[in-house]
C-alpha positions as CSV (number, residue, x, y, z in Angstrom):
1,X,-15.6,-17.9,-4.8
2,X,-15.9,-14.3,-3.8
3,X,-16.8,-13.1,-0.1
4,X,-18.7,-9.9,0.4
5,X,-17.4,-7.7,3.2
6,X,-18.8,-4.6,2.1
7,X,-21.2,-2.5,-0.4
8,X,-19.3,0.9,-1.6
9,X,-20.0,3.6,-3.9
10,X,-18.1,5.3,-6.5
11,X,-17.6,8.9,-6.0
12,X,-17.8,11.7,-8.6
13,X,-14.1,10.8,-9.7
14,X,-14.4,6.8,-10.2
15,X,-13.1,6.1,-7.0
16,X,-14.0,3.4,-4.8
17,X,-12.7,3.4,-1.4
18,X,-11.4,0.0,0.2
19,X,-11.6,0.4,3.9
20,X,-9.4,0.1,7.0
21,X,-10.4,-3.3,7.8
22,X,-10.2,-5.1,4.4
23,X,-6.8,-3.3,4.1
24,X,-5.4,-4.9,7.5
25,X,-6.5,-7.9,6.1
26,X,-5.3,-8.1,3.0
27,X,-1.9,-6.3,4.5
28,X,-2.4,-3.7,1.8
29,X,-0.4,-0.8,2.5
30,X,-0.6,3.5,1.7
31,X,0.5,3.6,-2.1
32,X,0.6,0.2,-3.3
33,X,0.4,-0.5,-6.5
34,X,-2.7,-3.5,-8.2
35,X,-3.2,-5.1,-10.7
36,X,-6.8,-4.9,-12.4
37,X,-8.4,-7.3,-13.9
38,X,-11.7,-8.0,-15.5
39,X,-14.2,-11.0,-16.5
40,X,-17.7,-11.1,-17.6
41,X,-19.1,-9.8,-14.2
42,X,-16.7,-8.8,-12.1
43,X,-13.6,-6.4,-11.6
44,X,-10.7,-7.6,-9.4
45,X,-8.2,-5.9,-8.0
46,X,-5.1,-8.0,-6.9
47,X,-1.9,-6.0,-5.2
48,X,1.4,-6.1,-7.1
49,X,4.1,-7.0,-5.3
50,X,6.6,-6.9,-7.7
51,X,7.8,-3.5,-7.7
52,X,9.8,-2.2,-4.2
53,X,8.3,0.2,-2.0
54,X,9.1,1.9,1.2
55,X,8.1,-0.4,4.0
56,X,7.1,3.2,5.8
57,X,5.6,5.4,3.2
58,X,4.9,3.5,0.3
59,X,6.7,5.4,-2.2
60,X,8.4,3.3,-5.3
61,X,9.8,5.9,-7.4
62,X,12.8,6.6,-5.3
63,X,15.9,4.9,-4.2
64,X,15.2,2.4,-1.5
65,X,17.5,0.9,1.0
66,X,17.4,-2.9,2.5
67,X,17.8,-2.9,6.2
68,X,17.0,-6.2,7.2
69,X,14.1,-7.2,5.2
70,X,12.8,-4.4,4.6
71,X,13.1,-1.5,2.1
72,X,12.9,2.1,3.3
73,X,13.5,5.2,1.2
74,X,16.0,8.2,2.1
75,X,13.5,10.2,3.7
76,X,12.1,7.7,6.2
77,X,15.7,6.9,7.4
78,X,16.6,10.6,7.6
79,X,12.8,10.6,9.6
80,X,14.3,7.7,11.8
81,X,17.0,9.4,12.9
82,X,15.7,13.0,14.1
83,X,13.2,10.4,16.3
84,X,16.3,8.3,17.9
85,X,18.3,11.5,18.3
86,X,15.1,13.2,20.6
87,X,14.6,10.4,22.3
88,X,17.9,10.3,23.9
């Protein structure tokens, strides 16, 4: 069973947007990647959390780097470390 949070429409390119607050509580994050499927009457849209991605930025096409549990491309730790080095 479905529950309906919102009504949207779909812009001149096919787009639908999926707002802030059903993206907090789905955890969806900037860039991720899902999975569509369809049935008779509906269209579903489930993330894929298969493929890595940058805890920070999203990307997935890039080399990513596990620092705890987490995996953060070259850019973001590069990002990291200009903020640490400021804030000393």
């Amino acid at each position: 069973m479905y529950k309906k949070l919102c009504t949207q429409k779909i812009d001149e390119f096919g787009r639908i947007n999926i707002n802030q607050e059903i993206r907090n509580i789905l955890g969806i994050r900037r860039k991720q990647l899902f999975d569509v499927f369809v049935n008779e009457d509906a269209i579903v849209l489930k993330p894929n959390n298969t493929t890595p991605m940058c805890a920070l930025c999203g990307e997935s096409d890039i080399h990513l780097n596990k620092i705890g549990y987490s995996l953060l491309c070259n850019d973001c730790i590069e990002k990291i470390k200009e903020i640490t080095k400021t804030q000393k």
